[in-house]
Biopython code that builds the backbone (N, CA, C, O; Angstrom):
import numpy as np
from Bio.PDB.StructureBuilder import StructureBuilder

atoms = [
    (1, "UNK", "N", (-105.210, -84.816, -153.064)),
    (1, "UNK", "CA", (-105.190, -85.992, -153.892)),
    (1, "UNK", "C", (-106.521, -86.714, -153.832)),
    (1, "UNK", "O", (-106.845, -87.244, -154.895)),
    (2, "UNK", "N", (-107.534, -86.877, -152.611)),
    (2, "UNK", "CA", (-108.576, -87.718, -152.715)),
    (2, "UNK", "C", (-109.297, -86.938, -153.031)),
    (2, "UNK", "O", (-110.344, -87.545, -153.258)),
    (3, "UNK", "N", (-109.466, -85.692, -153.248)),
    (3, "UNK", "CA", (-110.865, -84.729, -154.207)),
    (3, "UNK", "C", (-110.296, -85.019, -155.573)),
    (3, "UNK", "O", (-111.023, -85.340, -156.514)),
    (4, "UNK", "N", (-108.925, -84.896, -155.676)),
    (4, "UNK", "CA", (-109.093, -85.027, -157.423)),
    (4, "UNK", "C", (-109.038, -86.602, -157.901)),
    (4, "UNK", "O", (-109.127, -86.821, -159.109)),
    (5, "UNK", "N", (-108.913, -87.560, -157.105)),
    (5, "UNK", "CA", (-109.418, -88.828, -157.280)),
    (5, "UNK", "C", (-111.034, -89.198, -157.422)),
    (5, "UNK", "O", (-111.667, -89.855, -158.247)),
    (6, "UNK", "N", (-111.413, -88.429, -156.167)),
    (6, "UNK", "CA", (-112.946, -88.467, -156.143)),
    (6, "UNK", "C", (-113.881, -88.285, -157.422)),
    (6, "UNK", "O", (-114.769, -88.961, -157.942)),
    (7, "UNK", "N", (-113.147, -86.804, -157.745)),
    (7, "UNK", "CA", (-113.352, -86.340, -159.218)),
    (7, "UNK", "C", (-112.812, -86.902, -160.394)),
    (7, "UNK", "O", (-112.970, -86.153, -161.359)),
    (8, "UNK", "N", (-112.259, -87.907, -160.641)),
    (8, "UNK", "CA", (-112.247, -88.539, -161.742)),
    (8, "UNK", "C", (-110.389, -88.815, -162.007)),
    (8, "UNK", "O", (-110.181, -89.801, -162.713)),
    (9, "UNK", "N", (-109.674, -88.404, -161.742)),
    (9, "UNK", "CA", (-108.311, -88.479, -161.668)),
    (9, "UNK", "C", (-108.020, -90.016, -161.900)),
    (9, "UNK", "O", (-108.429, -90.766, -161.014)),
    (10, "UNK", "N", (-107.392, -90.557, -162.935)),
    (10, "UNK", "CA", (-106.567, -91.790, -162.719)),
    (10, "UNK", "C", (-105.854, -92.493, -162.291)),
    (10, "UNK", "O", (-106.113, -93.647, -161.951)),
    (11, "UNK", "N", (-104.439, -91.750, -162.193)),
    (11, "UNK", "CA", (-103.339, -91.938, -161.138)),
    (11, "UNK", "C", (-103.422, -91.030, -160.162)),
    (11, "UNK", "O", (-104.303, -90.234, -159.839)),
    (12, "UNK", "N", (-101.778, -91.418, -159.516)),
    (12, "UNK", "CA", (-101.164, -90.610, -158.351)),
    (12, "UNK", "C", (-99.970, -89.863, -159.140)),
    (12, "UNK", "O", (-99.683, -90.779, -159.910)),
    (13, "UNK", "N", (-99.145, -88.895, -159.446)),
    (13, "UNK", "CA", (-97.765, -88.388, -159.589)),
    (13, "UNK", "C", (-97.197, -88.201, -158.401)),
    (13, "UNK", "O", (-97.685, -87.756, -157.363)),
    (14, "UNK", "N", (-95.952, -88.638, -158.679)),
    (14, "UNK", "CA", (-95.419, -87.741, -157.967)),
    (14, "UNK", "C", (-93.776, -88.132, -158.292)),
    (14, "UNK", "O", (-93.498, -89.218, -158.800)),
    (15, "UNK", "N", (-92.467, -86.882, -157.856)),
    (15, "UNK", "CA", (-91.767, -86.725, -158.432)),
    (15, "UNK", "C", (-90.593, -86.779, -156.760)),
    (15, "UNK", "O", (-90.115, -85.784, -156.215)),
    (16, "UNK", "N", (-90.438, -88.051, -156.370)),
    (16, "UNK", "CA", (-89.800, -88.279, -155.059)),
    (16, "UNK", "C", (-88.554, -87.719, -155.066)),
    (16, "UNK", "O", (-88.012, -87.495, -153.983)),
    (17, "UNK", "N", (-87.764, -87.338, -156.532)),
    (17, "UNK", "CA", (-86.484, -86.994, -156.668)),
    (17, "UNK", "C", (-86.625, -85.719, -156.507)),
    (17, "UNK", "O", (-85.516, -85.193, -156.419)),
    (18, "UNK", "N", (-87.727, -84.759, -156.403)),
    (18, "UNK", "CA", (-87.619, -83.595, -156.457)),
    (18, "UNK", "C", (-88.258, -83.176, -155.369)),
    (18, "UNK", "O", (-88.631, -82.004, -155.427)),
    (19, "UNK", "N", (-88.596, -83.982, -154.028)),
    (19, "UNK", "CA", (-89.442, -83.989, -153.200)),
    (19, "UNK", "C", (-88.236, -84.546, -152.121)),
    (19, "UNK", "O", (-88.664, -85.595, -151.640)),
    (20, "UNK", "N", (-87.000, -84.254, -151.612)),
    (20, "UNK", "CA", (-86.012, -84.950, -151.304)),
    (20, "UNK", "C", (-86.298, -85.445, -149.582)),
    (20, "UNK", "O", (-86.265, -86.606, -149.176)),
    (21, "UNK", "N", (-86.517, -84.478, -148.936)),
    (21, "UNK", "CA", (-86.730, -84.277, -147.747)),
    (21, "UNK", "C", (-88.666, -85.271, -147.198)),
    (21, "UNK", "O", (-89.201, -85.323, -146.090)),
    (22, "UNK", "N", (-89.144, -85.865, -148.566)),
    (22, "UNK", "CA", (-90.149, -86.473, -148.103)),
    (22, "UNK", "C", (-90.142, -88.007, -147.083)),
    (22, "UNK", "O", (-89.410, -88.942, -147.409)),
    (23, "UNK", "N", (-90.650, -88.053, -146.392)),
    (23, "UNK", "CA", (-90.136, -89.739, -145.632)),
    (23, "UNK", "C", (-90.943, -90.656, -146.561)),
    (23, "UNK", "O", (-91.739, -90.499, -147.487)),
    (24, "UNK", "N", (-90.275, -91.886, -145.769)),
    (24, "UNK", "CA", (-90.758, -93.064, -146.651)),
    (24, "UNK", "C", (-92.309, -93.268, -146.003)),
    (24, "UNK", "O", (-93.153, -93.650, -146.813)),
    (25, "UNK", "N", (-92.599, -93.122, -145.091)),
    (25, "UNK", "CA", (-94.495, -92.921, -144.652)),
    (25, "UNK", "C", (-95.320, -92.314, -144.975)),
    (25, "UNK", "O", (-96.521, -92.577, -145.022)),
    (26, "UNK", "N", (-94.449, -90.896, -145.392)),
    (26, "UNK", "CA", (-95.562, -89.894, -146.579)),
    (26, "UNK", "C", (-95.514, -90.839, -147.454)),
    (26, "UNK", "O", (-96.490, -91.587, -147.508)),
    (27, "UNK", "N", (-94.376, -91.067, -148.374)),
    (27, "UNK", "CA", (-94.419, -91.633, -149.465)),
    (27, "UNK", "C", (-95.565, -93.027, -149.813)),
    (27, "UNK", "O", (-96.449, -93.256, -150.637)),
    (28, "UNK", "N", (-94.968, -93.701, -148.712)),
    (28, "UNK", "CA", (-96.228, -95.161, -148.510)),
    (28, "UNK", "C", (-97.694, -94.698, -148.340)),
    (28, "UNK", "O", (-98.621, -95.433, -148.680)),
    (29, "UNK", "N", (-97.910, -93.368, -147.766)),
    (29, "UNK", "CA", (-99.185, -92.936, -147.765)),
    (29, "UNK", "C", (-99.619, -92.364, -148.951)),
    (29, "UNK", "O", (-100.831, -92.372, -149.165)),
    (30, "UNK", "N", (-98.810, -91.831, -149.827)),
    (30, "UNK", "CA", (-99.861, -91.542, -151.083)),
    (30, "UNK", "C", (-100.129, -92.983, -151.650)),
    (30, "UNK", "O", (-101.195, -93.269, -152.196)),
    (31, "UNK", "N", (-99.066, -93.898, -151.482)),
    (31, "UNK", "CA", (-99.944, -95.399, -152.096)),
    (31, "UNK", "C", (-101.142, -95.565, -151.493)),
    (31, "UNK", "O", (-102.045, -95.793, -152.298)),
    (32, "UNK", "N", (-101.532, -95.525, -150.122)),
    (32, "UNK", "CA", (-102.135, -95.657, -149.381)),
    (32, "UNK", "C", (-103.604, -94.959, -150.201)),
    (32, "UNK", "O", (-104.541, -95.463, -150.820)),
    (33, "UNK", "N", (-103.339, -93.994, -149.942)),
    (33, "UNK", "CA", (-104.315, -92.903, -150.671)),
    (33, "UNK", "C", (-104.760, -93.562, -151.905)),
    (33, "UNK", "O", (-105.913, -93.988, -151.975)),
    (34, "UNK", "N", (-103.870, -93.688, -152.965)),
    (34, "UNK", "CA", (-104.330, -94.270, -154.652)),
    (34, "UNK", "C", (-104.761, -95.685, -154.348)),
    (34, "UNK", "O", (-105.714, -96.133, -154.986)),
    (35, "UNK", "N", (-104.118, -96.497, -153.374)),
    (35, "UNK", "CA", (-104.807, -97.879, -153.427)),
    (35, "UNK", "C", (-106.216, -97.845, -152.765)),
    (35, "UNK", "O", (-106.963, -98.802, -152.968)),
    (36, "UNK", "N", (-106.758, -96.493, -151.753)),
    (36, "UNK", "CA", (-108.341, -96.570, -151.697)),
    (36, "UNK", "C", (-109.412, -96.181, -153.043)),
    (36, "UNK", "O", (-110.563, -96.543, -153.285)),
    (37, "UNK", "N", (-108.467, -95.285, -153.768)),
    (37, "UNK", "CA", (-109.621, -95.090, -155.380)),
    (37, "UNK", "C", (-109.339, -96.391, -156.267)),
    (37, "UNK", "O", (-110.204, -96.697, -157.088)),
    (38, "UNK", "N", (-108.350, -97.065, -156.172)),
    (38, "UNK", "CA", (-107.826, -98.198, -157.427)),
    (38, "UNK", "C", (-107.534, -97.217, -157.978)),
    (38, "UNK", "O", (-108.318, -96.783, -158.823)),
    (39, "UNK", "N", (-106.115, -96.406, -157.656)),
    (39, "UNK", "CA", (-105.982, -95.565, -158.739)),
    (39, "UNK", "C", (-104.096, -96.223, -158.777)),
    (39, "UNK", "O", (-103.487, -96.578, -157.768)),
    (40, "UNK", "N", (-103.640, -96.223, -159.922)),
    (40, "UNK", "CA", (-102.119, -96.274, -160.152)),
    (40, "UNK", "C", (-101.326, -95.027, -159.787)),
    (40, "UNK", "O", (-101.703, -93.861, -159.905)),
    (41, "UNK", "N", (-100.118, -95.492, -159.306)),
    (41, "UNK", "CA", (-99.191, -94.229, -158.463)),
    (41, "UNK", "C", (-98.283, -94.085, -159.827)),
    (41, "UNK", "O", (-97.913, -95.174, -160.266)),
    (42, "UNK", "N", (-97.943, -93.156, -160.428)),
    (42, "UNK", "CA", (-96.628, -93.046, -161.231)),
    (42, "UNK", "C", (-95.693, -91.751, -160.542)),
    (42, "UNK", "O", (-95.975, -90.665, -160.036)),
    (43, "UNK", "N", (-94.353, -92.550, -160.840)),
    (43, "UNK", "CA", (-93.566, -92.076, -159.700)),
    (43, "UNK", "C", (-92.032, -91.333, -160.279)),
    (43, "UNK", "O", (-91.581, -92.462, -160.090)),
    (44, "UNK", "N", (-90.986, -90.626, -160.728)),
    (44, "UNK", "CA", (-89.858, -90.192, -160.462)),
    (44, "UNK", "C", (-88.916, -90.536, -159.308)),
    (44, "UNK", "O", (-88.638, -89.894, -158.295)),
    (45, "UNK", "N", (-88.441, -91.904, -159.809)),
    (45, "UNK", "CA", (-87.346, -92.177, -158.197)),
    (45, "UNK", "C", (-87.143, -91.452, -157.546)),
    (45, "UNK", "O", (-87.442, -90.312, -157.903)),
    (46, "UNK", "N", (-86.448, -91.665, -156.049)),
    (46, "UNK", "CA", (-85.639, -91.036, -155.323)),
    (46, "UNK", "C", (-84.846, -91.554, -155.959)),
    (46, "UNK", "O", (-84.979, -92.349, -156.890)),
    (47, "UNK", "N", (-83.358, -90.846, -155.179)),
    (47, "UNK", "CA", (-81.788, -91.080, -155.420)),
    (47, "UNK", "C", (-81.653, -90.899, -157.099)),
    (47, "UNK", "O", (-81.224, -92.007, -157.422)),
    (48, "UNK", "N", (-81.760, -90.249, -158.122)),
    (48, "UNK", "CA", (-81.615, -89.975, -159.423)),
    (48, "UNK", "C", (-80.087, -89.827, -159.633)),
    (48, "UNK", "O", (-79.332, -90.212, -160.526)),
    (49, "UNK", "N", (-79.932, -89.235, -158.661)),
    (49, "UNK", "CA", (-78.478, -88.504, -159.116)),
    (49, "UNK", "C", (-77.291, -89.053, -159.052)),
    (49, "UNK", "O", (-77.190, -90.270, -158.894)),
    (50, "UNK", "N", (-76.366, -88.369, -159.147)),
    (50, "UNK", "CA", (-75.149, -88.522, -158.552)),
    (50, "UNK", "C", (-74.418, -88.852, -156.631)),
    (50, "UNK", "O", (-73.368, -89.255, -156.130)),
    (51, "UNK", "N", (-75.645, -88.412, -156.206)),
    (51, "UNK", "CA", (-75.800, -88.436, -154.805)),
    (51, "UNK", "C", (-75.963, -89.521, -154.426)),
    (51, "UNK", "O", (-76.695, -90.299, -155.039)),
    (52, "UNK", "N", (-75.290, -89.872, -153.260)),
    (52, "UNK", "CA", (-75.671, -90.792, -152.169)),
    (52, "UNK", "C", (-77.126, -91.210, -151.903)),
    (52, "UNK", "O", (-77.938, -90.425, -151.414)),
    (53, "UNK", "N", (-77.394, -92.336, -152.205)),
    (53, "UNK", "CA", (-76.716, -93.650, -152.832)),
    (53, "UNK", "C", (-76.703, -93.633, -154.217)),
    (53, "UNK", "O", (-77.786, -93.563, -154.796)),
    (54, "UNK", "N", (-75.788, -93.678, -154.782)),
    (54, "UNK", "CA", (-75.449, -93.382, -156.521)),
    (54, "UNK", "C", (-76.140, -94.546, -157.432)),
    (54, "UNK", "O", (-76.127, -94.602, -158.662)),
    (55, "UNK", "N", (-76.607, -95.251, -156.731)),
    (55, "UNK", "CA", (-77.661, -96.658, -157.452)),
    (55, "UNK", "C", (-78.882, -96.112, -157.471)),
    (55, "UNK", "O", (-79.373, -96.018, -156.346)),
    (56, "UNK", "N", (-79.780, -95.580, -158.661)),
    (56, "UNK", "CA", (-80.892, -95.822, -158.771)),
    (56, "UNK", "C", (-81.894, -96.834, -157.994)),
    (56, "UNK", "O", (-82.921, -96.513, -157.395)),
    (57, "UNK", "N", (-81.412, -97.986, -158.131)),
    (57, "UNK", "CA", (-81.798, -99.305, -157.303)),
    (57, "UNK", "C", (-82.856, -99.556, -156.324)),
    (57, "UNK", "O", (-83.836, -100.280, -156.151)),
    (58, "UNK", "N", (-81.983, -98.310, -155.586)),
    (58, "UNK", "CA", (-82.617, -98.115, -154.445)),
    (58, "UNK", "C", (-84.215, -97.427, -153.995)),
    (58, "UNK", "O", (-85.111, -97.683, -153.191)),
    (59, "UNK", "N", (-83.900, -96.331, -155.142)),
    (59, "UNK", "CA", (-85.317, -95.579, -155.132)),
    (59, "UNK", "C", (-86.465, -96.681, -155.966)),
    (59, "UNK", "O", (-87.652, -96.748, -155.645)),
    (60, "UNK", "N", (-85.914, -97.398, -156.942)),
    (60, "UNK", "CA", (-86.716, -98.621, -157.273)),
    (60, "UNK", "C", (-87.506, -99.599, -156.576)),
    (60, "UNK", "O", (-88.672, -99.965, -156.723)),
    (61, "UNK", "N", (-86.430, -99.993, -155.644)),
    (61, "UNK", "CA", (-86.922, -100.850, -154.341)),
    (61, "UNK", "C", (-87.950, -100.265, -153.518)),
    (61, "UNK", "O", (-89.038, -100.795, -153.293)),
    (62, "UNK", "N", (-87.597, -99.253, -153.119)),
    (62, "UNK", "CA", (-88.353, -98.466, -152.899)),
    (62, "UNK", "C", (-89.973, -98.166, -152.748)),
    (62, "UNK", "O", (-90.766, -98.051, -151.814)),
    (63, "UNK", "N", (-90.027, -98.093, -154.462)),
    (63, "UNK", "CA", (-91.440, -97.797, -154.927)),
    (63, "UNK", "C", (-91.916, -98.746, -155.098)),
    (63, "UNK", "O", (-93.104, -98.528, -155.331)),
    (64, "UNK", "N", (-91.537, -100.535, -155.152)),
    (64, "UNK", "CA", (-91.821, -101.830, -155.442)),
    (64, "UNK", "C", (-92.274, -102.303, -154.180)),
    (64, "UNK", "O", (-93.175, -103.138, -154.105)),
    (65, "UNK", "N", (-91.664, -101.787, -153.110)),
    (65, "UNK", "CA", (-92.160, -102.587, -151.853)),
    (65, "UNK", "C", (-93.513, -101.472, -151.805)),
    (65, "UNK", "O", (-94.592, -102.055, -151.909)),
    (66, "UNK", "N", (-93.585, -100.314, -151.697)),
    (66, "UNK", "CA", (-94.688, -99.527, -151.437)),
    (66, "UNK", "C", (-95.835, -100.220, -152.017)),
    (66, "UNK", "O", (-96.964, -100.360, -151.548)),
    (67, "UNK", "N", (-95.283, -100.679, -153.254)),
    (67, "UNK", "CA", (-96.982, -100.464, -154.640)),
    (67, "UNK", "C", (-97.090, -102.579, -153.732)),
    (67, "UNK", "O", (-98.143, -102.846, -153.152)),
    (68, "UNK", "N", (-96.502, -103.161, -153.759)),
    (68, "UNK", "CA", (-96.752, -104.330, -153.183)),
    (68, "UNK", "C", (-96.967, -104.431, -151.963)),
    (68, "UNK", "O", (-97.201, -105.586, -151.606)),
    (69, "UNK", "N", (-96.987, -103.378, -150.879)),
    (69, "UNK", "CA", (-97.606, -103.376, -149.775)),
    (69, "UNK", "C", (-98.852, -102.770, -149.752)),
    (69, "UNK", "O", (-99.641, -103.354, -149.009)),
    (70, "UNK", "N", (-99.299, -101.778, -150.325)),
    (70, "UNK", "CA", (-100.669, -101.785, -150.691)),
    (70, "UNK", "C", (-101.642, -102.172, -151.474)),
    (70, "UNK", "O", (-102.774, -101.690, -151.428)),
    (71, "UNK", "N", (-101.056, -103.604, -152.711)),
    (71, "UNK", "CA", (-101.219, -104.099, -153.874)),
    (71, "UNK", "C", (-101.655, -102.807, -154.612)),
    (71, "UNK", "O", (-102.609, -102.308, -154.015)),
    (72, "UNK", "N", (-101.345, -102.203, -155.534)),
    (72, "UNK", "CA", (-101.153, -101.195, -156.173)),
    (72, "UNK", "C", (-99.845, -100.998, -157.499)),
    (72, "UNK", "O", (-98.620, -101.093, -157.563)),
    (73, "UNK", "N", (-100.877, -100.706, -158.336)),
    (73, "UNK", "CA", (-99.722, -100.688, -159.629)),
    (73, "UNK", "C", (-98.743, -99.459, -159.774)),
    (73, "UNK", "O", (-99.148, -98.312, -159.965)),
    (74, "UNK", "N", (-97.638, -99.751, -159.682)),
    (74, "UNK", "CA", (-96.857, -98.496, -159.888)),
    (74, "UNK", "C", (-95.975, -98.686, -161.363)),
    (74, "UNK", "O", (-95.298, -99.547, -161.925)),
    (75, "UNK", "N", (-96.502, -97.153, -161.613)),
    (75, "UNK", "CA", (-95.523, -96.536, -162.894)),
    (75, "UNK", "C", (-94.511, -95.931, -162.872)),
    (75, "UNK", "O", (-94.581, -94.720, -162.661)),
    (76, "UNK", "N", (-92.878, -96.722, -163.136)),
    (76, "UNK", "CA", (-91.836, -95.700, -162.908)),
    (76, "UNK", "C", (-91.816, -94.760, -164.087)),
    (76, "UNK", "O", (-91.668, -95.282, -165.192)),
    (77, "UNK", "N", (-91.904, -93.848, -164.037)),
    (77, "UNK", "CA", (-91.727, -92.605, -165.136)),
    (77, "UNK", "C", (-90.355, -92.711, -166.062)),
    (77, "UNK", "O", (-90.553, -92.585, -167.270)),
    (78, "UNK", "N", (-88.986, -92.929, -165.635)),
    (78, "UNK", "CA", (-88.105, -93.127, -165.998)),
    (78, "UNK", "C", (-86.946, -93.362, -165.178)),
    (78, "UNK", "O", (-86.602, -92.674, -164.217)),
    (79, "UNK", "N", (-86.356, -94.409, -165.639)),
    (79, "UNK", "CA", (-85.460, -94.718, -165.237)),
    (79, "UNK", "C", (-83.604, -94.063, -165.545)),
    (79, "UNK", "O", (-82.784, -94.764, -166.139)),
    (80, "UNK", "N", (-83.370, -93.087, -165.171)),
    (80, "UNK", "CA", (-82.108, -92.353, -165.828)),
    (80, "UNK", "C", (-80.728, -92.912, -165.957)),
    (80, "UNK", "O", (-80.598, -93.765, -165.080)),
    (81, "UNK", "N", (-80.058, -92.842, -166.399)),
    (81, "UNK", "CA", (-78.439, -93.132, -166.843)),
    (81, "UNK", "C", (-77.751, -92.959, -166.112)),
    (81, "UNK", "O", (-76.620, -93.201, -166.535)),
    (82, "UNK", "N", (-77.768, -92.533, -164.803)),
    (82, "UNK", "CA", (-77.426, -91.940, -164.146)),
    (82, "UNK", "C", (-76.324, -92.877, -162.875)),
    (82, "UNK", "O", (-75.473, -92.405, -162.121)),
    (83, "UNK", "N", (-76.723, -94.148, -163.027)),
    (83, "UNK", "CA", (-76.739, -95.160, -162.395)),
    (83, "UNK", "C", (-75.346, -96.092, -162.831)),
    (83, "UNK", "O", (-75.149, -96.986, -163.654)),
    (84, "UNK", "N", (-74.442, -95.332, -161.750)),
    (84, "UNK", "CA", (-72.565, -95.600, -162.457)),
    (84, "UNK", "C", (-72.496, -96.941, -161.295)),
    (84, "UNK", "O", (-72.175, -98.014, -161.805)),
    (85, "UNK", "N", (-72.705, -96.949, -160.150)),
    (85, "UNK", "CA", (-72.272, -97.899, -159.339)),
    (85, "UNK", "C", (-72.273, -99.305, -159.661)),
    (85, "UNK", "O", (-71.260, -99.971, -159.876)),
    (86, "UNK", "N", (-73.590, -99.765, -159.686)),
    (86, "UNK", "CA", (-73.236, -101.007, -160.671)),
    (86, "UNK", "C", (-71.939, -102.150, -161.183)),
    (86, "UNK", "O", (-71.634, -103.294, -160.846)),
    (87, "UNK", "N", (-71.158, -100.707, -162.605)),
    (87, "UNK", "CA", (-70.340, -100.902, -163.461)),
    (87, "UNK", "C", (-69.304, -100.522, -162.947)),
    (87, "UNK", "O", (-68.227, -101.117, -162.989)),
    (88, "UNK", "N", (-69.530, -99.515, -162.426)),
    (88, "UNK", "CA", (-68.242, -98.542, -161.937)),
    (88, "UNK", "C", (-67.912, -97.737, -163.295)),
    (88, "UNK", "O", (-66.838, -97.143, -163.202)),
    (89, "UNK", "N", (-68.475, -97.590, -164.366)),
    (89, "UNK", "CA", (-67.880, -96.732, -165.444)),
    (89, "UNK", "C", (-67.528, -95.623, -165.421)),
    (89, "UNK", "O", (-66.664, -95.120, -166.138)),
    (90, "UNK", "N", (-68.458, -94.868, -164.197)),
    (90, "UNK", "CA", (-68.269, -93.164, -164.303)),
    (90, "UNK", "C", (-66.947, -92.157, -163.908)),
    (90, "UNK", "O", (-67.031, -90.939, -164.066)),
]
sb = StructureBuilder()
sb.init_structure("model")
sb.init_model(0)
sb.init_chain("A")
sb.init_seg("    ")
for serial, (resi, resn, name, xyz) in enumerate(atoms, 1):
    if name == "N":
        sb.init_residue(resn, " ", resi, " ")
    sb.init_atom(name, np.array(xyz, "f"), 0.0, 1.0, " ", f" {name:<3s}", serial, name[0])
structure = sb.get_structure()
């Protein structure tokens, strides 16, 4: 990530829902990483699914405390439908 920042790269990606087994210190460290270029993190929640914890919410919180602990702008990629707890509709 910091060679292709070095080299001109804008953001950070990354796709935490598909990355399941990552901790929250890796995770805080790629902010870490994009907040030394001023680069923006855009991100794919954790918790997407149907899985424990069935609130989106959470992976939100998540990426909000990260990008505000390193002041750093974060881009959620999308937010999915996925998110029954809430309402209870599902």
């Amino acid at each position: 990530m910091e060679t292709g920042l070095k080299r001109g790269a804008l953001a950070v990606g990354m796709g935490i829902n598909y990355t399941a087994a990552a901790t929250h210190d890796e995770i805080l460290e790629v902010f870490r990483i994009a907040a030394n270029a001023n680069a923006s993190v855009h991100v794919h929640l954790r918790h997407a699914g149907l899985k424990e914890p069935t609130t989106g919410l959470v992976g939100l919180a998540e990426v909000i405390a990260d990008a505000v602990g390193v002041w750093r702008a974060v881009h959620v990629v999308h937010i999915t439908s996925m998110d029954c707890e809430p309402l209870r509709r599902c």
